[in-house]
PyMOL Python script that loads the backbone (N, CA, C, O; Angstrom):
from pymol import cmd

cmd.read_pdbstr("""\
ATOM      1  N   UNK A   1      35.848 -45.437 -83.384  1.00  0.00           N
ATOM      2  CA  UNK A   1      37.024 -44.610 -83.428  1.00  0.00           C
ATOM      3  C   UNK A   1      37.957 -45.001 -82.290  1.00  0.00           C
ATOM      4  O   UNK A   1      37.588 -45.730 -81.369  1.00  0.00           O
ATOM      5  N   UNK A   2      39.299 -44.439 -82.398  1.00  0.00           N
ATOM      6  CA  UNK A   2      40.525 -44.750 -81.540  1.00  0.00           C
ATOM      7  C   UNK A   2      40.795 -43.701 -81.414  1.00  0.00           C
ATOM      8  O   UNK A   2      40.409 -42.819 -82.181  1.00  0.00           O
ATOM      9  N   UNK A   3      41.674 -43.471 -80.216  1.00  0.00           N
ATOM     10  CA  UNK A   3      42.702 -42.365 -80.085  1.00  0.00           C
ATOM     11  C   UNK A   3      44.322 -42.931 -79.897  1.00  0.00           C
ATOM     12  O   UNK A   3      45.086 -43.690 -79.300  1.00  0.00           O
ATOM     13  N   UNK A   4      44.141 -41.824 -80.997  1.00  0.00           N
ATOM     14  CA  UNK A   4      46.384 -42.068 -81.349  1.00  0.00           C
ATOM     15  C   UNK A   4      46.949 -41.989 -80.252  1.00  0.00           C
ATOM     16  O   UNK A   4      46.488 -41.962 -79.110  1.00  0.00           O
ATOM     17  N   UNK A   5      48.358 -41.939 -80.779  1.00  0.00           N
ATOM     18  CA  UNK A   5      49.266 -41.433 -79.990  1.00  0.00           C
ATOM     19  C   UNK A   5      49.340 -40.214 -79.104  1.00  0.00           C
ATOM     20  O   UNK A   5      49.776 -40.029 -77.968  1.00  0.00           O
ATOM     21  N   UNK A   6      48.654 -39.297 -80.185  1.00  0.00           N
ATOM     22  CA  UNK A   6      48.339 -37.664 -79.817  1.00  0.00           C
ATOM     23  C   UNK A   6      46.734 -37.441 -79.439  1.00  0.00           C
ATOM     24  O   UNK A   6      45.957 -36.607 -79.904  1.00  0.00           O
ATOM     25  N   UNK A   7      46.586 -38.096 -78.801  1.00  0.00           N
ATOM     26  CA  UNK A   7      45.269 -37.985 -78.494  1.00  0.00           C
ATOM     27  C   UNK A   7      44.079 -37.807 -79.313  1.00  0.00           C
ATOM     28  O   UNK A   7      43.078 -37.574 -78.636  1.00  0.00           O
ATOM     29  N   UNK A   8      43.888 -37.850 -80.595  1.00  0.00           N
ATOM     30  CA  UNK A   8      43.883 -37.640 -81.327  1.00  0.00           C
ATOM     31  C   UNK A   8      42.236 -38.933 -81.939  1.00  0.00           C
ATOM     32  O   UNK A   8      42.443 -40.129 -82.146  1.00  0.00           O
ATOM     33  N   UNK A   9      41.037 -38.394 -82.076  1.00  0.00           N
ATOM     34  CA  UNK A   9      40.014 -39.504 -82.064  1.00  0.00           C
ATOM     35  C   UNK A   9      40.547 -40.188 -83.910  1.00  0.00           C
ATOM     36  O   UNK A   9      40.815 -39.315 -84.735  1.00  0.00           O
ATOM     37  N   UNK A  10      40.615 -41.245 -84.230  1.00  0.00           N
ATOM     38  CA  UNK A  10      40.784 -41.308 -85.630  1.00  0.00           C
ATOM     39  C   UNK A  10      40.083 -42.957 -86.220  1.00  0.00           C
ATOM     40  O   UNK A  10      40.092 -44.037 -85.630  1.00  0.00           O
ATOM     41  N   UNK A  11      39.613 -42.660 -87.358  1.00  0.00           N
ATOM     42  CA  UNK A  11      38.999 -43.913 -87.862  1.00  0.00           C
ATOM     43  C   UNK A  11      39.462 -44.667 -88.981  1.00  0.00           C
ATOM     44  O   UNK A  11      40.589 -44.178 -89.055  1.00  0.00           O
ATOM     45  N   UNK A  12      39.401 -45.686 -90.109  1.00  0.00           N
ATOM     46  CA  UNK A  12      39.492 -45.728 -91.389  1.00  0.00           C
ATOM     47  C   UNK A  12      38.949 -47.067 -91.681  1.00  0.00           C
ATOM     48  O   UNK A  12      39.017 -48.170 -91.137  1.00  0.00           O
ATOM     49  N   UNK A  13      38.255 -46.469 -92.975  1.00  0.00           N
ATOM     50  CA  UNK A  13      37.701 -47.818 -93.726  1.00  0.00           C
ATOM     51  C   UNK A  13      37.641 -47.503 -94.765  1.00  0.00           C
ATOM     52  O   UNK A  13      37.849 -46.328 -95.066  1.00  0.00           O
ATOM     53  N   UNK A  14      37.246 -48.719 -95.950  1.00  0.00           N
ATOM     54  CA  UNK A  14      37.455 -48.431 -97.564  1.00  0.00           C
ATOM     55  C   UNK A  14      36.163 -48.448 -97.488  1.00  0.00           C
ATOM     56  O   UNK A  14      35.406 -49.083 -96.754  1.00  0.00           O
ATOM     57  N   UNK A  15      35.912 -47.423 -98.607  1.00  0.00           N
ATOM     58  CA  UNK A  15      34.433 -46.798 -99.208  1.00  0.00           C
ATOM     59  C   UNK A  15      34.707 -46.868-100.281  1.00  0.00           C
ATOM     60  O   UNK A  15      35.903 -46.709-100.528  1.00  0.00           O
ATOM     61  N   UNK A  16      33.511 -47.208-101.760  1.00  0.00           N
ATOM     62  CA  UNK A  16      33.536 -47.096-102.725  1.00  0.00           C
ATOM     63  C   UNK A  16      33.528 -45.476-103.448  1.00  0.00           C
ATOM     64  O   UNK A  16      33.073 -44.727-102.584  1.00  0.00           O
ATOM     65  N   UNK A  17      33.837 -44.751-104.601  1.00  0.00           N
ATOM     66  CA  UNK A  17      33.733 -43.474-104.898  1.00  0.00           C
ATOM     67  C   UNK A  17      32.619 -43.000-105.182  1.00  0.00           C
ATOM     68  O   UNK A  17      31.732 -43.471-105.894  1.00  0.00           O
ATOM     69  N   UNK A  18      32.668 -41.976-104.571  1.00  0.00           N
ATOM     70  CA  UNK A  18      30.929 -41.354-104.290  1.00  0.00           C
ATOM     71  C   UNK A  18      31.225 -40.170-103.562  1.00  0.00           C
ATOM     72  O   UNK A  18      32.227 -39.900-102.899  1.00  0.00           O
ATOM     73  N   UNK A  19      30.079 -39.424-103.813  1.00  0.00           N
ATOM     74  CA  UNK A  19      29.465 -38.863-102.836  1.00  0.00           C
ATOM     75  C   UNK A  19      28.986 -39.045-101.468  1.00  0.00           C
ATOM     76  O   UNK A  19      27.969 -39.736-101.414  1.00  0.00           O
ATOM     77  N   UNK A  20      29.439 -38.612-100.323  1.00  0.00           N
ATOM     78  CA  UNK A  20      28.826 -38.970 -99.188  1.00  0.00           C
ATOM     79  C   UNK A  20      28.718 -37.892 -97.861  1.00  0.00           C
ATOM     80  O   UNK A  20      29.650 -37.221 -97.418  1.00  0.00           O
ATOM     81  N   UNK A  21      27.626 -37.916 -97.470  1.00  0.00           N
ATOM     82  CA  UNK A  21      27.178 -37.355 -96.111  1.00  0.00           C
ATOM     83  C   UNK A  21      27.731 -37.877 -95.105  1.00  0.00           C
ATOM     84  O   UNK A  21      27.730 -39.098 -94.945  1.00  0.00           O
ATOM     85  N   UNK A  22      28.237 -37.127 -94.350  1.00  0.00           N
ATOM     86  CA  UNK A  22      28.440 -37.753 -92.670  1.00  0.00           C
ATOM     87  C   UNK A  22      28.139 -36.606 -91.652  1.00  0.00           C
ATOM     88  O   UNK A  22      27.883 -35.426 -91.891  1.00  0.00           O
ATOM     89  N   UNK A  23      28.250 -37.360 -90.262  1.00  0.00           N
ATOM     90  CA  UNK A  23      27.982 -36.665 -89.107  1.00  0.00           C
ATOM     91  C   UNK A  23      28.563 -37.029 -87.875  1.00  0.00           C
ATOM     92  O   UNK A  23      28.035 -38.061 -87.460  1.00  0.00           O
ATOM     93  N   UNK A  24      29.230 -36.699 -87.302  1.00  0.00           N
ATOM     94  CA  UNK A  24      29.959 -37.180 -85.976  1.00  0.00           C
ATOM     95  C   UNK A  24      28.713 -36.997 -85.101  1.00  0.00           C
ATOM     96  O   UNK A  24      27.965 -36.048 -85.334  1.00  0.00           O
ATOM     97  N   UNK A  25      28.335 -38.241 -83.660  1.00  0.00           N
ATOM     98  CA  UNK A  25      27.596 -37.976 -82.702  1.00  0.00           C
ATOM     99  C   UNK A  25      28.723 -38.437 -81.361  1.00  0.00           C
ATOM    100  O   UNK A  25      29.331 -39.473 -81.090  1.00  0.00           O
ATOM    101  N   UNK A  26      28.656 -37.574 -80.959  1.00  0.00           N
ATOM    102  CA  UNK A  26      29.418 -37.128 -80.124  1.00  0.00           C
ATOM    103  C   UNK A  26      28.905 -36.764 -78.300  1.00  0.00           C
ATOM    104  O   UNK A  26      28.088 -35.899 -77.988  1.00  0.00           O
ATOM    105  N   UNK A  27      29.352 -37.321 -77.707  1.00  0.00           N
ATOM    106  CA  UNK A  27      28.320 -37.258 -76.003  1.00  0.00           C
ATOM    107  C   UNK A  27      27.348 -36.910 -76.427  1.00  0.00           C
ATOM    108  O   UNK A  27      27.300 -35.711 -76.703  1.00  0.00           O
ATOM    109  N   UNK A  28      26.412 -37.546 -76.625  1.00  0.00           N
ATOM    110  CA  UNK A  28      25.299 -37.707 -76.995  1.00  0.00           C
ATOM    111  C   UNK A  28      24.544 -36.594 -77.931  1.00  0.00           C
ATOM    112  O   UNK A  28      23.323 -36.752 -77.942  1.00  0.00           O
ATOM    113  N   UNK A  29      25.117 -35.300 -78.862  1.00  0.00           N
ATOM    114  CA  UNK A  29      24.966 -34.991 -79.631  1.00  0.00           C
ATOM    115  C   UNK A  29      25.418 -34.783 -81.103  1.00  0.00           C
ATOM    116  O   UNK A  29      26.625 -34.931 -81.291  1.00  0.00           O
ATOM    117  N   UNK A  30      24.938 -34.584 -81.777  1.00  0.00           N
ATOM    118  CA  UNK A  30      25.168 -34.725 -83.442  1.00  0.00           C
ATOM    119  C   UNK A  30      26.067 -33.632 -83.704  1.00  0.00           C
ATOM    120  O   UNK A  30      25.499 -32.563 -83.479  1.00  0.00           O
ATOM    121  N   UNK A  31      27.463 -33.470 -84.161  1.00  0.00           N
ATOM    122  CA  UNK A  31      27.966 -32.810 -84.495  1.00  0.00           C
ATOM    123  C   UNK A  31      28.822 -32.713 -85.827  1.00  0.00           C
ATOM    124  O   UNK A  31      29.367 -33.716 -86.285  1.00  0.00           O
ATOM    125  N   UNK A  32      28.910 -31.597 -86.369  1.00  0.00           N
ATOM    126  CA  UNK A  32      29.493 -31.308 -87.830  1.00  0.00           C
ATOM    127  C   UNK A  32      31.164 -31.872 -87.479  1.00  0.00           C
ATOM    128  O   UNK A  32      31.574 -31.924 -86.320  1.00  0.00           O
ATOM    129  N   UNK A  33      32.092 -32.303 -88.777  1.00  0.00           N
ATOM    130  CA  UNK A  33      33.338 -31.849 -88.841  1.00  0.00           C
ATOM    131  C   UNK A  33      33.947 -31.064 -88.324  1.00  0.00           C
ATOM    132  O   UNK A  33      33.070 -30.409 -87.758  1.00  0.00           O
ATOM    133  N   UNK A  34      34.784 -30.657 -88.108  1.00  0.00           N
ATOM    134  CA  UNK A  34      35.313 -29.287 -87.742  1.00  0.00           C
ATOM    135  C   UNK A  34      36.165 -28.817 -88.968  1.00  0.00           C
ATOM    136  O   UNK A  34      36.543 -27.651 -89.080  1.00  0.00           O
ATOM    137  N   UNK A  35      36.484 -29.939 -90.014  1.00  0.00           N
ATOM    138  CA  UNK A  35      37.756 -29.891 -90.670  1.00  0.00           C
ATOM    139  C   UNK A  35      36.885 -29.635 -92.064  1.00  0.00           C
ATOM    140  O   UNK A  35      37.525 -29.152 -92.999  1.00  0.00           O
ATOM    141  N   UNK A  36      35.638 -29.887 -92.251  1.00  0.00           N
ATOM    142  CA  UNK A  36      34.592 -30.037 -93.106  1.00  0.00           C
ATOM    143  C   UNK A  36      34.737 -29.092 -94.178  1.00  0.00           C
ATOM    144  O   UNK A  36      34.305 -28.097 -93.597  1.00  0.00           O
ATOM    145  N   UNK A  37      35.028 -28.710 -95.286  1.00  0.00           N
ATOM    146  CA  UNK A  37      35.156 -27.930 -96.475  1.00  0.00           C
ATOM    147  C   UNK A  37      33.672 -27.942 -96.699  1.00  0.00           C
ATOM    148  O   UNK A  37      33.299 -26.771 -96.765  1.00  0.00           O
ATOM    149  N   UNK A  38      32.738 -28.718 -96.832  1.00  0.00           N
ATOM    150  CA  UNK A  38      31.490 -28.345 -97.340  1.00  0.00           C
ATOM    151  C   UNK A  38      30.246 -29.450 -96.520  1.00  0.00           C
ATOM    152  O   UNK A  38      30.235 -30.629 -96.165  1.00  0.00           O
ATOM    153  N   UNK A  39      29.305 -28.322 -96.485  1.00  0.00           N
ATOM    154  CA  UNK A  39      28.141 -28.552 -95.713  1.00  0.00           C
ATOM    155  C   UNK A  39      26.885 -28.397 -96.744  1.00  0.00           C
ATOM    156  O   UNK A  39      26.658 -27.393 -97.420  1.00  0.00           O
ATOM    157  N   UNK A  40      26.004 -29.776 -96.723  1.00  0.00           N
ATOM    158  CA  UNK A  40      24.727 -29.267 -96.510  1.00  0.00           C
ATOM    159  C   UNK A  40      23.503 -29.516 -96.482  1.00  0.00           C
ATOM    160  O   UNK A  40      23.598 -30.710 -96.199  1.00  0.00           O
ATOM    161  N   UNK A  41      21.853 -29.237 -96.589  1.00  0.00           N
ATOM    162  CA  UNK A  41      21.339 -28.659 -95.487  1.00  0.00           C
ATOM    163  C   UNK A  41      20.500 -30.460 -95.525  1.00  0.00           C
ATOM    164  O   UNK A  41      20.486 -31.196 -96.512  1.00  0.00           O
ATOM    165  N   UNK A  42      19.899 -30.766 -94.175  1.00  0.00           N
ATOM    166  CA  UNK A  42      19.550 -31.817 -94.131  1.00  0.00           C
ATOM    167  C   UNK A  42      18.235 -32.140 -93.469  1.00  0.00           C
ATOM    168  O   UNK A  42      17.989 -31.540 -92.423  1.00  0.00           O
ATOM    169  N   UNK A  43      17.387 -32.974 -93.919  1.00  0.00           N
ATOM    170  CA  UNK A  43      15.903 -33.330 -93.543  1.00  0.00           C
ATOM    171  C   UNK A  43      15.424 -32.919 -91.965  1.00  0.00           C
ATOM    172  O   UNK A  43      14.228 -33.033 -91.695  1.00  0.00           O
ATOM    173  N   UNK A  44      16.199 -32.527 -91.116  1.00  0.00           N
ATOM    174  CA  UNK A  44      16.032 -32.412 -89.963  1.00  0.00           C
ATOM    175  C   UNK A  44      16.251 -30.689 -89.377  1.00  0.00           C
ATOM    176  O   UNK A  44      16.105 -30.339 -88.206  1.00  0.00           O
ATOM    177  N   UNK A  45      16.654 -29.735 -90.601  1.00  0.00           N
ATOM    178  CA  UNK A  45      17.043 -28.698 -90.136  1.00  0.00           C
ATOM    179  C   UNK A  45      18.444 -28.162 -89.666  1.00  0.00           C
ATOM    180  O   UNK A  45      18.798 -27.134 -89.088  1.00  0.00           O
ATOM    181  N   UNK A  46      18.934 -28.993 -90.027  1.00  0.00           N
ATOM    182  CA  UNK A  46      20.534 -28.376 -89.778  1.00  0.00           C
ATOM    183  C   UNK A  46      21.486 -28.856 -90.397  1.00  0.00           C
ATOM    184  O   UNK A  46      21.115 -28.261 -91.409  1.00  0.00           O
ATOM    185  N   UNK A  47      22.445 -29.424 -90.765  1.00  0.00           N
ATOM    186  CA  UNK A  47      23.571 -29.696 -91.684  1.00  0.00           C
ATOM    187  C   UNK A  47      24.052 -30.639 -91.688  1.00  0.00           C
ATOM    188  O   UNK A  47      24.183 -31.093 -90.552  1.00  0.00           O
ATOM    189  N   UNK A  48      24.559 -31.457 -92.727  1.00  0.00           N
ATOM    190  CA  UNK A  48      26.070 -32.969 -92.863  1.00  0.00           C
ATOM    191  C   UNK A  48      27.114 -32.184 -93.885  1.00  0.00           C
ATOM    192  O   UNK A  48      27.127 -31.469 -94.886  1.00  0.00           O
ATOM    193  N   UNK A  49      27.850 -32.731 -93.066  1.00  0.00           N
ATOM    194  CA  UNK A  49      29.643 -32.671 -94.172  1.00  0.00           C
ATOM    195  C   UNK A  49      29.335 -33.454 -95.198  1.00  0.00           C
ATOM    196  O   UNK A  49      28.712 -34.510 -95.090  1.00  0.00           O
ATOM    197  N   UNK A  50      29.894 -32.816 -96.587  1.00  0.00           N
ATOM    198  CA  UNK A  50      29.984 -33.506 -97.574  1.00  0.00           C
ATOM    199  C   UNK A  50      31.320 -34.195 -97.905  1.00  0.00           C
ATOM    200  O   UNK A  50      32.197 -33.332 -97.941  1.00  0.00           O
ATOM    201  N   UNK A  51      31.808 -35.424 -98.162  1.00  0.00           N
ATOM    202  CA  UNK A  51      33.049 -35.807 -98.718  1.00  0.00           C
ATOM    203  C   UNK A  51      32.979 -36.592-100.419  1.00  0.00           C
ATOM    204  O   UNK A  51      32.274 -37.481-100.897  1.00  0.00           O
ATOM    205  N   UNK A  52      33.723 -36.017-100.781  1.00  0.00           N
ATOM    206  CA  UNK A  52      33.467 -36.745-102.686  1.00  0.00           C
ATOM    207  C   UNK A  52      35.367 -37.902-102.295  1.00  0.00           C
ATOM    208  O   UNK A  52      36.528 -37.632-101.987  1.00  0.00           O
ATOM    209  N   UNK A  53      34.605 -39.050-102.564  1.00  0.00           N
ATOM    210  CA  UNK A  53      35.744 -40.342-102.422  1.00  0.00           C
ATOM    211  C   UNK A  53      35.859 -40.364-104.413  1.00  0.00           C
ATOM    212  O   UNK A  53      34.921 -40.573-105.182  1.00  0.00           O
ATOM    213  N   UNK A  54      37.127 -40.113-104.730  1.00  0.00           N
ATOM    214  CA  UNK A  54      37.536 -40.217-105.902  1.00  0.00           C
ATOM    215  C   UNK A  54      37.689 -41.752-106.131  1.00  0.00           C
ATOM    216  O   UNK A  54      38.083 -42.179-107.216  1.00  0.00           O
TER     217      UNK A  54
END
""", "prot")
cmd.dss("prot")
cmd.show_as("cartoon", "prot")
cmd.util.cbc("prot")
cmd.orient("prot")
C-alpha cells in the first residue's frame, strides 16, 4: 500500500470475478475493513471482509 495525497493508505490490482476474503494486518495485528459491508466468520475465531468482484 501507498499513501495519497490525503494521507490516505490505498492499493490496486486486477482480480478475476469472484468471491473473496480479505484482511488488513496492520502494526502487527489483523484487522477488519472499516468500510466492510459484510463479514464472515473464519477458521481462527473471528472474522474477514467479504468483497464479490463482478
Amino acid at each position: 500500500m501507498k499513501k495519497d495525497w490525503k494521507d490516505d493508505w490505498t492499493a490496486s490490482m486486477t482480480i478475476k470475478p469472484g468471491r473473496y476474503e480479505y484482511k488488513f494486518y496492520v502494526d502487527g495485528s489483523w484487522q477488519n475493513d472499516p468500510s466492510c459491508d459484510a463479514c464472515v466468520p473464519n477458521q481462527y475465531g473471528s472474522t474477514n471482509c467479504v468483497i464479490e468482484v463482478k
